[in-house]
N, CA, C and O of each residue as an XYZ file, in Angstrom:
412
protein
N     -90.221     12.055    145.939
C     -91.638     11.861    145.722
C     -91.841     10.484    145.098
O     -91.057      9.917    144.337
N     -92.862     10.092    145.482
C     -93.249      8.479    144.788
C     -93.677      8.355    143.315
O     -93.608      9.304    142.535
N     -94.070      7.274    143.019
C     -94.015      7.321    141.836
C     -96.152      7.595    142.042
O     -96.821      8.288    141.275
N     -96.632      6.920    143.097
C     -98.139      7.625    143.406
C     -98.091      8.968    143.640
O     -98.418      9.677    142.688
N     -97.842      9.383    144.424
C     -97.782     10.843    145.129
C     -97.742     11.612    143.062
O     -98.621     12.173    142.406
N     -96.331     11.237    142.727
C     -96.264     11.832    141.269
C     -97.587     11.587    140.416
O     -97.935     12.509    139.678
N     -98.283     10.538    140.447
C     -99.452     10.015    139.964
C    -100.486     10.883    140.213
O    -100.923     11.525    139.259
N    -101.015     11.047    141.415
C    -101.703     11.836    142.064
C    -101.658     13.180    141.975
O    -102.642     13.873    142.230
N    -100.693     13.587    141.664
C    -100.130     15.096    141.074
C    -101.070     15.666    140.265
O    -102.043     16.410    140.383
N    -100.091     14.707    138.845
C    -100.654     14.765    137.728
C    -102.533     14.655    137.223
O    -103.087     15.200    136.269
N    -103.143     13.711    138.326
C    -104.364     13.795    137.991
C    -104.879     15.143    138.874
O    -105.895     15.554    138.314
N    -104.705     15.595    139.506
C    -105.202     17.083    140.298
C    -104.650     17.790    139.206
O    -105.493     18.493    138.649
N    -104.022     17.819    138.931
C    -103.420     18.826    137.667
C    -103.800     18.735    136.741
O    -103.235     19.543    136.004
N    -104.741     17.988    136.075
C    -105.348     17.612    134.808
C    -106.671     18.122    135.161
O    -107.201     18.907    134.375
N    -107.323     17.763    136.309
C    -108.502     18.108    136.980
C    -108.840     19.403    136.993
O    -109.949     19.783    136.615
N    -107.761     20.335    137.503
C    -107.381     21.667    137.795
C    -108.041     22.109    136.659
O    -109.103     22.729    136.602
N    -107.187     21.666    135.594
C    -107.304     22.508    133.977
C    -108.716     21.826    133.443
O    -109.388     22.387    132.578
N    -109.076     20.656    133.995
C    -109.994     20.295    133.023
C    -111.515     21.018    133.398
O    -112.347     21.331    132.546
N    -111.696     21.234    135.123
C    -112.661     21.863    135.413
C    -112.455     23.239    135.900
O    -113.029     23.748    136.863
N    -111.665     23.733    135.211
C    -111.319     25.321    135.420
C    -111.711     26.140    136.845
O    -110.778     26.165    137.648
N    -112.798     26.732    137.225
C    -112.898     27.466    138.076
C    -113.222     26.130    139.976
O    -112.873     25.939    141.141
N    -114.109     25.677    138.863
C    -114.384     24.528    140.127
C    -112.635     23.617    140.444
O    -112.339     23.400    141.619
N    -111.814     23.252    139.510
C    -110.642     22.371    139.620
C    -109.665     23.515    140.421
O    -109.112     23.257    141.490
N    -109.553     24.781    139.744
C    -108.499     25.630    140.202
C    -108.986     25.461    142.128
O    -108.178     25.199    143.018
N    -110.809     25.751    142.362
C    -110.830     25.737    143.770
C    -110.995     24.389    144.480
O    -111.367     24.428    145.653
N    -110.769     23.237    143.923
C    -109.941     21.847    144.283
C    -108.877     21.806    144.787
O    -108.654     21.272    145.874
N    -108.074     22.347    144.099
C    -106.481     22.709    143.768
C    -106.025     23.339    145.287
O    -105.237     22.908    146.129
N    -106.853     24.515    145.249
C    -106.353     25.331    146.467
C    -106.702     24.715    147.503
O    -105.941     24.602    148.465
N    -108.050     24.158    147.473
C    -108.292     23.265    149.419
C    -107.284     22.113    149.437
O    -106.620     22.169    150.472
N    -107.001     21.267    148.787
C    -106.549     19.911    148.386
C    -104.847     20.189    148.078
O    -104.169     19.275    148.547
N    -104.223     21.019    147.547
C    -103.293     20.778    147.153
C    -102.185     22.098    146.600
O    -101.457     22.315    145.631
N    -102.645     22.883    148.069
C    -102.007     24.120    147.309
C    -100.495     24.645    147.983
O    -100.014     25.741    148.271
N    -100.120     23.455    148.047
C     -98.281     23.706    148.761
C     -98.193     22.980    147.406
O     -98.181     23.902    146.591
N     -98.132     21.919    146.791
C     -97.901     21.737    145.374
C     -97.327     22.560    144.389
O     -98.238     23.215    143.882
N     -96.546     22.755    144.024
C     -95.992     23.675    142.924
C     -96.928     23.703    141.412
O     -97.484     24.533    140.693
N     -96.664     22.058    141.476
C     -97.220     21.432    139.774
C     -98.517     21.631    139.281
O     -98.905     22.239    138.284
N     -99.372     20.757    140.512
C    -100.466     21.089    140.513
C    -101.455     22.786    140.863
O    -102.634     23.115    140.728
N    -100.356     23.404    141.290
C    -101.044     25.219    141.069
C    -100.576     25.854    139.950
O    -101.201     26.861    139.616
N     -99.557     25.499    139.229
C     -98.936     25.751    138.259
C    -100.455     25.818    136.807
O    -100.811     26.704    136.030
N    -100.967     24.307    137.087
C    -101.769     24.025    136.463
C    -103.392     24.875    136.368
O    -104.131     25.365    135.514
N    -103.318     24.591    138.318
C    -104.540     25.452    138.452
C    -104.926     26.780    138.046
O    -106.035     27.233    137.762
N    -103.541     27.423    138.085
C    -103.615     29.102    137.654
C    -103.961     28.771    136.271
O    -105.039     29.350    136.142
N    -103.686     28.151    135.075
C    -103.838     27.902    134.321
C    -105.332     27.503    134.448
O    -105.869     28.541    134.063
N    -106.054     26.885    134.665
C    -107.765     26.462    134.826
C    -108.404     27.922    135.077
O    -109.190     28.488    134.318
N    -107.931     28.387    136.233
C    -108.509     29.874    136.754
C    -108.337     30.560    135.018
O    -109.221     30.609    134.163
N    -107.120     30.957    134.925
C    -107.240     32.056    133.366
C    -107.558     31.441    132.002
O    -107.108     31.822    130.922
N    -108.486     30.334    132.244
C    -109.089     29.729    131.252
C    -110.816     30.349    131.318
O    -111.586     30.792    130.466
N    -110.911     30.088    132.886
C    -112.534     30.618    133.337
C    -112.468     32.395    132.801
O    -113.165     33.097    132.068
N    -111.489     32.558    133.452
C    -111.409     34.241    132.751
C    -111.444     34.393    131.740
O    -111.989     35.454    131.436
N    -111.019     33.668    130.752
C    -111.229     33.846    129.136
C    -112.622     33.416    128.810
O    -113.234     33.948    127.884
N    -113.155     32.443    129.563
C    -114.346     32.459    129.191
C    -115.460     33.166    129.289
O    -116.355     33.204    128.445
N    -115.412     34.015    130.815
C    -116.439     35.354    131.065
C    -115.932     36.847    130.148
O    -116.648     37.811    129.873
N    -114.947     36.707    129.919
C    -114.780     37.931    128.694
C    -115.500     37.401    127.519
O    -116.381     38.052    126.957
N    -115.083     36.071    127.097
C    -115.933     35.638    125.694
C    -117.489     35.954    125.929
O    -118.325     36.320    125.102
N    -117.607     35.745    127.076
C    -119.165     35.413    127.618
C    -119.584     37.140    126.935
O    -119.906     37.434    125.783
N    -119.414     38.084    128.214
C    -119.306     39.405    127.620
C    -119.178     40.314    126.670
O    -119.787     41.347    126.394
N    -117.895     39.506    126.026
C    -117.743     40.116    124.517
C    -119.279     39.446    123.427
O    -119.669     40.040    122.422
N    -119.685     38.608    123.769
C    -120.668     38.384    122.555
C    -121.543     38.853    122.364
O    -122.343     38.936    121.432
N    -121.350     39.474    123.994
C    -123.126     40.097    124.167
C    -122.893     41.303    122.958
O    -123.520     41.394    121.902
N    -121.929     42.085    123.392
C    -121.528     42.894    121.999
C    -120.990     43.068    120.931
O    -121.066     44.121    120.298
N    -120.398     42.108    120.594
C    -119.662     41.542    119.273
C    -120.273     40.622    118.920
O    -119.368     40.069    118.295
N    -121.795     39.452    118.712
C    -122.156     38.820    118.580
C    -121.312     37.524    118.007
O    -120.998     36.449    118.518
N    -121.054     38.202    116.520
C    -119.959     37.524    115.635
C    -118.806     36.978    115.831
O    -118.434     36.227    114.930
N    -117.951     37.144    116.937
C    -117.030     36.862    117.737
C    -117.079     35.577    119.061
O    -116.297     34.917    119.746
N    -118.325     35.739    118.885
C    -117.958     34.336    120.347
C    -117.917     32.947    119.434
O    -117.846     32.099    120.324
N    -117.920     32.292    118.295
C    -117.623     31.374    117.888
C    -116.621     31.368    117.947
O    -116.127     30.734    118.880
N    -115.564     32.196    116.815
C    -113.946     31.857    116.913
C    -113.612     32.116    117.849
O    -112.707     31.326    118.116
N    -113.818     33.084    118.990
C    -113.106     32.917    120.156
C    -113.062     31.426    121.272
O    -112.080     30.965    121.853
N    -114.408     30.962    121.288
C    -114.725     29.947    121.935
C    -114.128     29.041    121.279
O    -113.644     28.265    122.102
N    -113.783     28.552    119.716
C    -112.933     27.349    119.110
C    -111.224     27.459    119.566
O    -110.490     26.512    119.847
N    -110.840     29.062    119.534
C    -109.622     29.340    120.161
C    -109.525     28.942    122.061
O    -108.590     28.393    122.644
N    -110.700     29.397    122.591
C    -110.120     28.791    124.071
C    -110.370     27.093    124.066
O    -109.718     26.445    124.885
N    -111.176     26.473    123.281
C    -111.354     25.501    123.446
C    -109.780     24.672    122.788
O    -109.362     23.719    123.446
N    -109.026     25.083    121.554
C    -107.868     24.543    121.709
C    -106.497     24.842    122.547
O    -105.397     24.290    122.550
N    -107.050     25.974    123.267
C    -105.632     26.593    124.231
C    -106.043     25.070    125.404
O    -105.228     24.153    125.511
N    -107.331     25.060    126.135
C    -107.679     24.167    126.795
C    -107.431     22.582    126.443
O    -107.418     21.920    127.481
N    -107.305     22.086    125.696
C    -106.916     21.028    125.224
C    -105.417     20.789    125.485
O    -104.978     19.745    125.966
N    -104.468     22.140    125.026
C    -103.280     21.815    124.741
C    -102.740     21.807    126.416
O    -101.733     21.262    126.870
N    -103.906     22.700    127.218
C    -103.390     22.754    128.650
C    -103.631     21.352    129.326
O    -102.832     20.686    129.984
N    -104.695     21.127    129.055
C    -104.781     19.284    129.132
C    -103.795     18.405    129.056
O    -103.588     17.594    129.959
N    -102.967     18.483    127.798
C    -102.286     17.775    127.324
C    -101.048     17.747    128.006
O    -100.302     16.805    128.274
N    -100.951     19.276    128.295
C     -99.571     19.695    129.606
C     -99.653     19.120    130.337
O     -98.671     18.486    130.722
N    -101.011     18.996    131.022
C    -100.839     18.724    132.776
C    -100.551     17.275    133.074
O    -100.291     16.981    134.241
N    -100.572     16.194    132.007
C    -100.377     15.349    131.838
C     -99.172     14.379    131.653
O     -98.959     13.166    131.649
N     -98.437     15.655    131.487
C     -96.693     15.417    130.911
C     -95.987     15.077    132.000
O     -95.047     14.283    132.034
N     -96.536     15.803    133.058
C     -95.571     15.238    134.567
C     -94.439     16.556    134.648
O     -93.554     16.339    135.476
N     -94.347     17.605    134.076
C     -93.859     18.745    134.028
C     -94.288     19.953    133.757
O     -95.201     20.074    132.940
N     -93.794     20.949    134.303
C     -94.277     22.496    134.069
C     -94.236     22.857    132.551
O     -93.174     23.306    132.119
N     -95.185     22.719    131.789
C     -95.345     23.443    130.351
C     -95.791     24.380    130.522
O     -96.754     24.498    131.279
N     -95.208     25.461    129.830
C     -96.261     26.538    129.287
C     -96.936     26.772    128.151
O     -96.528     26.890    126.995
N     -98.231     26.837    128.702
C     -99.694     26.193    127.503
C     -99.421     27.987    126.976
O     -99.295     28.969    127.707
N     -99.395     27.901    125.249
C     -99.583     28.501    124.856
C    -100.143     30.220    125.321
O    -101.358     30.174    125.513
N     -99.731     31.274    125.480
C    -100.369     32.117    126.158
C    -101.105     32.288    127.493
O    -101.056     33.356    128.103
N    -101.617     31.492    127.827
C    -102.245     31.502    129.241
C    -101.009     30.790    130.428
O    -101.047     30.877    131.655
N     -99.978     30.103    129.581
C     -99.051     29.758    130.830
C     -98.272     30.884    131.637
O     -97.860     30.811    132.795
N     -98.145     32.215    130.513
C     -97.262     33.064    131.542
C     -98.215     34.232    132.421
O     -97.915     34.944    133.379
N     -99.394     34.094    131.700
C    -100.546     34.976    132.176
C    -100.594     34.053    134.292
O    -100.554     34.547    135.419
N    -100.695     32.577    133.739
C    -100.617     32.025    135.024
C     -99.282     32.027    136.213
O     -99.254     31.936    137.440
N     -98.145     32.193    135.055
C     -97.443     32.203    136.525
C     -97.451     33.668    137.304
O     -96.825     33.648    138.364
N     -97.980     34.770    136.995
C     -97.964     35.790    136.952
C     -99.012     35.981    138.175
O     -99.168     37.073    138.719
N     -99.667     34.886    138.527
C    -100.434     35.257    139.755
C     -99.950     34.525    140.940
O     -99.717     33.318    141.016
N     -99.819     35.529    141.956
C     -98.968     34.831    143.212
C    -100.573     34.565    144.270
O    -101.582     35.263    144.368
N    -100.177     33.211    144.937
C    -101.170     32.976    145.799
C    -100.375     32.251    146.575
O    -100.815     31.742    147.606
């Protein structure tokens, strides 16, 4: 692989995670024989999922969607920070939740 192609990776893979549901379905039209970059995307997808449970849970836990939302907002960061590395990390909790989905 090139040192672009590797370039190019990495920014679909940052993309993936950074726009979660919209990046994960980037990911799949654009780039889904990729290992790295779906690696990532599953990761974006079970970020959106954490966010419609938060969404849900507040309606009935009111008190709860702040710290939850400061918690996905640093799992998301650190997944950021992964996709960036040029290697398969697993982001805190949501990395094995992601490899766990076959597509």
């Amino acid at each position: 692989m090139s040192k672009q192609e590797n370039n190019d990776n990495i920014i679909f893979a940052w993309l993936a995670v950074f726009f979660t549901i919209i990046g994960f379905l980037i990911a799949i039209l654009m780039k889904k024989e990729n290992k790295y970059v779906m690696f990532y995307a599953k990761q974006g997808l079970i970020l959106f999922i954490g966010q419609i449970i938060i969404w849900l849970l507040s309606g009935i836990f009111g008190w709860l969607k702040y710290p939850l939302l400061i918690f996905l907002v640093i799992l998301w960061a650190m997944a950021w920070i992964n996709s960036l590395s040029g290697e398969e990390r697993n982001t805190w909790l949501i990395g094995d939740l992601a490899r766990k989905i076959k597509l």
